[in-house]
C-alpha positions as a printed Julia matrix, in Angstrom:
71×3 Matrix{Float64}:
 58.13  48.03   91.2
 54.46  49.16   92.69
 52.37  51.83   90.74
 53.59  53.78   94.69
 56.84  52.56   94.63
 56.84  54.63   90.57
 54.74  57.71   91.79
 57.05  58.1    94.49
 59.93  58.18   92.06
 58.27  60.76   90.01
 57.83  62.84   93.18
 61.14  62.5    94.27
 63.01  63.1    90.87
 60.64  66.24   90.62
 61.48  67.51   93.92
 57.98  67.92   95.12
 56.0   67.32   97.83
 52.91  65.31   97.26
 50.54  68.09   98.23
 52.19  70.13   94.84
 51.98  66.75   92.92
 48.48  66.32   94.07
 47.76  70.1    92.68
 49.15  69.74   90.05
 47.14  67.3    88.93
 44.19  68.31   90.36
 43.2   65.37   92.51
 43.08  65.5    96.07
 45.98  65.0    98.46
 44.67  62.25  100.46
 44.23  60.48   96.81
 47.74  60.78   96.02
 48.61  59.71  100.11
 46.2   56.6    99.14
 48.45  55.63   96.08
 51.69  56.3    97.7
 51.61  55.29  101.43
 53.41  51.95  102.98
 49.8   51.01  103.27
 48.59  51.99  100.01
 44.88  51.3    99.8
 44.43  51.98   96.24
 46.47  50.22   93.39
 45.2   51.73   90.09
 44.7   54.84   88.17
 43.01  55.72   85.38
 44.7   55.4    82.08
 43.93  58.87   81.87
 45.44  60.4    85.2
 48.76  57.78   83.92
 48.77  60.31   80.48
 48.14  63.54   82.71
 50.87  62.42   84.95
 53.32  61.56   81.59
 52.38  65.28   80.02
 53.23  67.23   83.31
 56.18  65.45   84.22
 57.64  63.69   81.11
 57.36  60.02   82.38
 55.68  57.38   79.89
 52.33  56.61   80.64
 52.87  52.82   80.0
 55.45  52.68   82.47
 53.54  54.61   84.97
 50.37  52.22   85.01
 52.32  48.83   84.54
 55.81  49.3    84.61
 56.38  48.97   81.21
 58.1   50.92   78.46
 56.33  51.54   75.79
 58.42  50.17   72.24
């Protein structure tokens, strides 16, 4: 699974849209439509966007940068 392919699951499960994801985090829509398109041009975040992302939304931060679960 992609760092989109687990953003996109977040969004999804959280029922948002990615413009209210993007707010919520305070980045910028077209970052977030970077991240998650079919053509994703970017393929990192910051470990530190990864433990925003885990506090607003309850995912683990390991999983969300790698795909791992954290022991």
């Amino acid at each position: 699974m992609t760092l989109a392919d687990r953003l996109n699951k977040i969004i999804d499960e959280q029922g948002l849209t990615k413009r209210a994801f993007a707010k919520t985090l305070g980045v910028s829509e077209n970052y977030i439509y970077q991240l998650t398109g079919s053509k994703e041009k970017l393929t990192t975040i910051s470990e530190t966007l990864a433990k925003l992302i885990a506090l607003e939304f309850g995912y683990d931060a390991a999983w969300i940068l790698n795909g791992e679960q954290a022991e």
